[in-house]
TIRO-2110 file (N, C-alpha, C; in Angstrom, 1 decimal):
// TIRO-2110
37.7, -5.0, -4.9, N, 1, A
37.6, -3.6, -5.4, CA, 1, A
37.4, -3.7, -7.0, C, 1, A
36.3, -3.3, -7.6, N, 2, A
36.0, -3.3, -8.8, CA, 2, A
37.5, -2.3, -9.9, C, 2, A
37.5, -3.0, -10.8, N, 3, A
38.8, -2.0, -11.6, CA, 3, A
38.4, -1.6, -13.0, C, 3, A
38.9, -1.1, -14.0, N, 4, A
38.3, -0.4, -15.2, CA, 4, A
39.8, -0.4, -16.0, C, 4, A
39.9, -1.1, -17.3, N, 5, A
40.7, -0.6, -17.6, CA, 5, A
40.3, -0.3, -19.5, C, 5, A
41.1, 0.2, -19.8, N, 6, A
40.7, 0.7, -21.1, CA, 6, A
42.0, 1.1, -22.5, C, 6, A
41.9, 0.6, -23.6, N, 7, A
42.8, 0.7, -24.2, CA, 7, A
42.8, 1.4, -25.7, C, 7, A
41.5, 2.2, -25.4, N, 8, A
41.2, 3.4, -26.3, CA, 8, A
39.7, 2.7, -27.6, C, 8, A
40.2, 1.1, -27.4, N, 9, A
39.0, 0.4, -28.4, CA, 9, A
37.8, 0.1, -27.9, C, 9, A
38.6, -0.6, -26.8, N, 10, A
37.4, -1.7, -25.9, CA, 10, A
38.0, -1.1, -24.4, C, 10, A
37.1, -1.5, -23.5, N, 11, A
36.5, -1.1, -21.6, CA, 11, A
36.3, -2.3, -21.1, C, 11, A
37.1, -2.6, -20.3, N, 12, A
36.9, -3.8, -19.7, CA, 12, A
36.5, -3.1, -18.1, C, 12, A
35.4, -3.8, -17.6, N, 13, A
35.3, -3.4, -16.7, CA, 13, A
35.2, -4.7, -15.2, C, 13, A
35.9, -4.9, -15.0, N, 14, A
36.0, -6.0, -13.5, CA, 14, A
35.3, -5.5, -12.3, C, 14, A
33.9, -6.5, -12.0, N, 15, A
33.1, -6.6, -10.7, CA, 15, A
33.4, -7.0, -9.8, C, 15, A
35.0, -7.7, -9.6, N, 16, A
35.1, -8.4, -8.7, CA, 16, A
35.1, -7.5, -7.6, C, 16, A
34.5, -7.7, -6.2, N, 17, A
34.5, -7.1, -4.8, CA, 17, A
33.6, -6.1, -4.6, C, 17, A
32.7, -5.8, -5.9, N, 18, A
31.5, -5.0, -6.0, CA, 18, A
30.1, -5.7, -5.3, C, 18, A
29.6, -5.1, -4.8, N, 19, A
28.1, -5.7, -4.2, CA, 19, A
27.1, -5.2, -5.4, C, 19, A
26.1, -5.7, -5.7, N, 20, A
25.3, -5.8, -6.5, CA, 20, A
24.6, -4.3, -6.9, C, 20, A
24.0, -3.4, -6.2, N, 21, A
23.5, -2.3, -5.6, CA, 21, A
24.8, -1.2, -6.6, C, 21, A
25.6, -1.3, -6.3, N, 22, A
27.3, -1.0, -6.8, CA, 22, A
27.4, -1.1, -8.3, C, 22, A
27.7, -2.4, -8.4, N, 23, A
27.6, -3.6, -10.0, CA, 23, A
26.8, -2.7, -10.7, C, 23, A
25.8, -2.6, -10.4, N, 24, A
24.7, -2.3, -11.3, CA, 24, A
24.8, -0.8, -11.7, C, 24, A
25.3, -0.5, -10.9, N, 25, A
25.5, 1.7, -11.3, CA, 25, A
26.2, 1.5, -12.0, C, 25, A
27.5, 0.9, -11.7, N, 26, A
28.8, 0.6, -12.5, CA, 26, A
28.7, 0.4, -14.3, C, 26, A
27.8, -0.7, -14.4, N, 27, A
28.1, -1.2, -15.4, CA, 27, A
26.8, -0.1, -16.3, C, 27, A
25.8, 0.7, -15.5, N, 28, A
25.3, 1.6, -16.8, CA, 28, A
26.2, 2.5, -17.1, C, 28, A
26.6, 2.9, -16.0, N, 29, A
27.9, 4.3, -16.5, CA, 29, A
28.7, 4.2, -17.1, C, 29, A
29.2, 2.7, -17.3, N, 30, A
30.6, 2.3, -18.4, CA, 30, A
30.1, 1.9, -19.6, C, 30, A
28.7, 1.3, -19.7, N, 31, A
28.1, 0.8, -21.1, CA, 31, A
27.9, 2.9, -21.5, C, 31, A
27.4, 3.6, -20.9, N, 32, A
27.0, 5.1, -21.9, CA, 32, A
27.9, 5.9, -21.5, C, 32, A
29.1, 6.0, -21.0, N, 33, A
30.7, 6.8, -21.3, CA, 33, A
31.4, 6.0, -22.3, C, 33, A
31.6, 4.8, -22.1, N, 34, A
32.6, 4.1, -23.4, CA, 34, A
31.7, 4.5, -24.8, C, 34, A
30.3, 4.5, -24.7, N, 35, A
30.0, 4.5, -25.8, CA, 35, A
29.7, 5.9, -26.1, C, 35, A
29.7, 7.1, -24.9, N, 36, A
29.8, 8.3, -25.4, CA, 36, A
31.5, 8.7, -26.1, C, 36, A
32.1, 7.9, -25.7, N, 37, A
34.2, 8.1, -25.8, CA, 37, A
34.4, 7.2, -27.0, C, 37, A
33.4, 6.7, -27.8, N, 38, A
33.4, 6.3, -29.2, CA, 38, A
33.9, 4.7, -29.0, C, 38, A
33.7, 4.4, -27.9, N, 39, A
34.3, 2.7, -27.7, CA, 39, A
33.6, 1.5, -28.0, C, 39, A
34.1, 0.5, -29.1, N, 40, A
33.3, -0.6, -29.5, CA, 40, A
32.6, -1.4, -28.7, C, 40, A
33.5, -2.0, -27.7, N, 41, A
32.8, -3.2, -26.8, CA, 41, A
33.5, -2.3, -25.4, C, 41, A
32.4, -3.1, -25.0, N, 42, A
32.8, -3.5, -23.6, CA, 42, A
32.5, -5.1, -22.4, C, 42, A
33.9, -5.2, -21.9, N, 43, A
33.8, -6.3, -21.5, CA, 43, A
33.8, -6.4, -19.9, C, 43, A
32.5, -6.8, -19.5, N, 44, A
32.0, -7.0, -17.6, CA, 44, A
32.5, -8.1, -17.6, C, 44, A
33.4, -8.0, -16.4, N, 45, A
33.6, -9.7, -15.8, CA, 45, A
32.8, -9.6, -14.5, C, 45, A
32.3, -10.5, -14.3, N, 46, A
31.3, -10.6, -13.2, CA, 46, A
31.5, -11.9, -12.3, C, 46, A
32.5, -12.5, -12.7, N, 47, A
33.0, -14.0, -11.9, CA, 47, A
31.8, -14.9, -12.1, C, 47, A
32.2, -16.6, -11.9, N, 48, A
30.9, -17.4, -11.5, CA, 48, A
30.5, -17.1, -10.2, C, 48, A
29.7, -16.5, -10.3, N, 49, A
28.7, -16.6, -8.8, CA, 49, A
27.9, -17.6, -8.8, C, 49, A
27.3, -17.7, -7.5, N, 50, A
26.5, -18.8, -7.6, CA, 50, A
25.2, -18.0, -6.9, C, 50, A
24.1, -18.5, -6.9, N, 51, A
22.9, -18.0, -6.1, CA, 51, A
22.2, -18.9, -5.2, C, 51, A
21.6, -19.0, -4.2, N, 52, A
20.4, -19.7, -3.7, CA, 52, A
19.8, -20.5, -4.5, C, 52, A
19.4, -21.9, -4.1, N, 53, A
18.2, -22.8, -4.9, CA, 53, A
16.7, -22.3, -5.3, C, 53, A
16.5, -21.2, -3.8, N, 54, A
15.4, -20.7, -3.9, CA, 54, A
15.4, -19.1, -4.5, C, 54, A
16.8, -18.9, -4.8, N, 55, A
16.3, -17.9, -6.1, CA, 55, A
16.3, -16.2, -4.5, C, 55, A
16.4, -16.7, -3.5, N, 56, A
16.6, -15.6, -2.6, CA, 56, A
17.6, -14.5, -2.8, C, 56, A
18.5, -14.9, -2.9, N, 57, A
20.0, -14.1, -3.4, CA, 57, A
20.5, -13.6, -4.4, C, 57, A
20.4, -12.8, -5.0, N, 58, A
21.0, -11.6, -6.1, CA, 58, A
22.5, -11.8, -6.4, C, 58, A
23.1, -11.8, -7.0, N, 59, A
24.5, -12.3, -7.5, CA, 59, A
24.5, -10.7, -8.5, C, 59, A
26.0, -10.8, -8.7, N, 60, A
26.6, -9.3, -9.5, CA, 60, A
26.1, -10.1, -10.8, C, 60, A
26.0, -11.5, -11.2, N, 61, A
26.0, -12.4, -12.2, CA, 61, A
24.7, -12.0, -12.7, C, 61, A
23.6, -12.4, -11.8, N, 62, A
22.3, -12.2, -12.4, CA, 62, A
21.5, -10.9, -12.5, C, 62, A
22.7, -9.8, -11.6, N, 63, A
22.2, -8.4, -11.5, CA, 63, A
22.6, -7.6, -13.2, C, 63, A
23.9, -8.3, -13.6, N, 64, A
24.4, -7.7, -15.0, CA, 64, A
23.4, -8.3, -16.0, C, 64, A
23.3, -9.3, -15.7, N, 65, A
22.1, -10.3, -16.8, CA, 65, A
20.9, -10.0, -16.6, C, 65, A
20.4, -9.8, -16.1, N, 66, A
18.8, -8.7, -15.8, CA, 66, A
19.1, -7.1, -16.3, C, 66, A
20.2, -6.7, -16.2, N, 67, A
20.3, -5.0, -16.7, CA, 67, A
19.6, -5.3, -18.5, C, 67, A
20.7, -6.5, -19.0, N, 68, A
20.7, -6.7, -20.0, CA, 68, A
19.2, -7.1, -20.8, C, 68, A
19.1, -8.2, -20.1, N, 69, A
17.4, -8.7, -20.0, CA, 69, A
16.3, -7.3, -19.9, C, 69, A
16.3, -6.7, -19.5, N, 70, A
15.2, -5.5, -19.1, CA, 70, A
15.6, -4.8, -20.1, C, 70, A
16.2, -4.6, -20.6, N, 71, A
16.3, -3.3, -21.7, CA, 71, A
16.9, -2.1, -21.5, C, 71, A
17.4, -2.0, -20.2, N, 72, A
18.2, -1.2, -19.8, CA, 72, A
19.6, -0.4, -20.3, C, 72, A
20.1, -1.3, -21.0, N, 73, A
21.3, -1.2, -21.6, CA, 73, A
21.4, -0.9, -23.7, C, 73, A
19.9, -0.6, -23.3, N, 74, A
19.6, -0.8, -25.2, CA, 74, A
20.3, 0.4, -26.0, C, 74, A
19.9, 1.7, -24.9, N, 75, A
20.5, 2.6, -25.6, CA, 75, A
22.4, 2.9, -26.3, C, 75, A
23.1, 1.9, -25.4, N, 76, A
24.3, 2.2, -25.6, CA, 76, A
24.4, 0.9, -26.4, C, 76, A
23.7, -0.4, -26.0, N, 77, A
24.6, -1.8, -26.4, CA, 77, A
23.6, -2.5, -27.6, C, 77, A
24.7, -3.2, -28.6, N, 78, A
24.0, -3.3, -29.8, CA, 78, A
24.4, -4.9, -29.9, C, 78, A
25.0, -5.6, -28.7, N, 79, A
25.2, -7.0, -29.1, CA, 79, A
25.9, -7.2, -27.3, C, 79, A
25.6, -8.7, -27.1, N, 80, A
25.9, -9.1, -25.8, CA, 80, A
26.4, -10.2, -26.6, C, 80, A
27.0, -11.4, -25.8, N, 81, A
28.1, -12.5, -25.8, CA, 81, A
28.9, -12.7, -24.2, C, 81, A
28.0, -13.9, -24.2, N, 82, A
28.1, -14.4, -23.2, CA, 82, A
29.3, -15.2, -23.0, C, 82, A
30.4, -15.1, -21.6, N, 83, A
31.5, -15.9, -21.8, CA, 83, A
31.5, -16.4, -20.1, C, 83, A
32.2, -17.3, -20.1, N, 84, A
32.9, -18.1, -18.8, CA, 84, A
33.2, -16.7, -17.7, C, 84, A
32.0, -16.2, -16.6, N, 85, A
32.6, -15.4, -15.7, CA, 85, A
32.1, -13.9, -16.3, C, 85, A
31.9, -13.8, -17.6, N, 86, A
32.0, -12.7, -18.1, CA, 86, A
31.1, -12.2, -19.5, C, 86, A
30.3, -11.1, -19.6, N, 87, A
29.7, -10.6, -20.6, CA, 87, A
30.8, -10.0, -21.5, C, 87, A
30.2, -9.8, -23.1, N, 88, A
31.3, -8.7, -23.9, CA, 88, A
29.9, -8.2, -24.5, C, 88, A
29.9, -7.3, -24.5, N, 89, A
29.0, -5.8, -25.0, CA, 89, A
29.5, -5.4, -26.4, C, 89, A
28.8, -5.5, -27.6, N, 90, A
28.7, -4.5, -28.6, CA, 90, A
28.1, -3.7, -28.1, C, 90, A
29.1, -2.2, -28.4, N, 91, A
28.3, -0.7, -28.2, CA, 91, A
28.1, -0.4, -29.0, C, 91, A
26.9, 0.7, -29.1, N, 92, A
26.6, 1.8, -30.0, CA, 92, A
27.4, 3.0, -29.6, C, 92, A
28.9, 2.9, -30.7, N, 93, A
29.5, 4.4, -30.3, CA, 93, A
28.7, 5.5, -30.6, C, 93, A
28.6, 6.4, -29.6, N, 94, A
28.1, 7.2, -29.9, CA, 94, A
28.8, 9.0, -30.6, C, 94, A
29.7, 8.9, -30.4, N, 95, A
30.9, 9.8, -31.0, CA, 95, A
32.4, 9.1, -31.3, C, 95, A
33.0, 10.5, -32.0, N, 96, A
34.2, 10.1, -32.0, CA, 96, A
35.2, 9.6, -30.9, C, 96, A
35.9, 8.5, -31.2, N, 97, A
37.0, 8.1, -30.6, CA, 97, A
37.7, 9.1, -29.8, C, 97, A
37.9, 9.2, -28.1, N, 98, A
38.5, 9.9, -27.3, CA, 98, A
39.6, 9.3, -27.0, C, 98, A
41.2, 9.4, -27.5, N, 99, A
42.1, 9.0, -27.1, CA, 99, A
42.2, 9.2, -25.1, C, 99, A
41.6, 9.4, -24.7, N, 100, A
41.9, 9.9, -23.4, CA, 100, A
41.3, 8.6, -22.7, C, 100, A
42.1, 7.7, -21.7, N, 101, A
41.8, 6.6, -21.2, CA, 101, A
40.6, 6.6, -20.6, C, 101, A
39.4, 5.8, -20.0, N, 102, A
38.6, 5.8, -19.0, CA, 102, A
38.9, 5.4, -18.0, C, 102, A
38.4, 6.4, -16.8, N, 103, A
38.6, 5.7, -15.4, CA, 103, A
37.8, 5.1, -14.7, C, 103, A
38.1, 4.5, -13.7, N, 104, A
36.8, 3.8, -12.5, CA, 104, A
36.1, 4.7, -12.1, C, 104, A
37.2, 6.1, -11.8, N, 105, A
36.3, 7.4, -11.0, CA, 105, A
35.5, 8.2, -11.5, C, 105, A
35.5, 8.0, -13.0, N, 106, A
34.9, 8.6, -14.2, CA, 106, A
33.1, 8.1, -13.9, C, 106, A
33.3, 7.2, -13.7, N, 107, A
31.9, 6.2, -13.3, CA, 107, A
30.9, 6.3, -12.0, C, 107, A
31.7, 6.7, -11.3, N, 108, A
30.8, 7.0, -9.6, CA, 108, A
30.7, 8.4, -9.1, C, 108, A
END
């Protein structure tokens, strides 16, 4: 079950038990609410997945890395950093700081 947690700066957002189809809604709606709720980064963990040799199978891994790759994510994100299991997102805040936490349900 994917989780969200948030501590007013930065949005961490965990893929784990998400299917790709999922992942991918997820992680636009948290890159342009955090960064409409004035939040600097945000951090996707997406686990090591692994894929097919022949490139057949889609992973939450290469579905977040393709959002990024395509341009999809331009409007909110102003820096990627790539880590073990996991992206970190410079956002482009787009307003002021909203003390009010983000949720998972905020997103779907």
């Amino acid at each position: 079950m994917p989780h969200l947690s948030d501590d007013g700066l930065s949005v961490t957002l965990d893929l784990h038990g998400a299917r790709v189809p999922e992942a991918e809604g997820l992680v636009l709606a948290a890159a342009e609410l955090a960064a409409e709720c004035g939040r600097s980064t945000l951090r996707v963990v997406h686990g090591a997945s692994t894929t097919d040799w022949d490139g057949g199978n889609r992973t939450v891994k290469t579905a977040v890395l393709a959002l990024l790759s395509s341009g999809d994510l331009d409007a909110w994100v102003a820096s990627a950093h790539h880590a073990e299991g996991a992206v970190l997102l410079g956002l482009r805040p787009l307003g002021p700081p909203d003390r009010e936490p983000l949720t998972l349900a905020e997103l779907r």
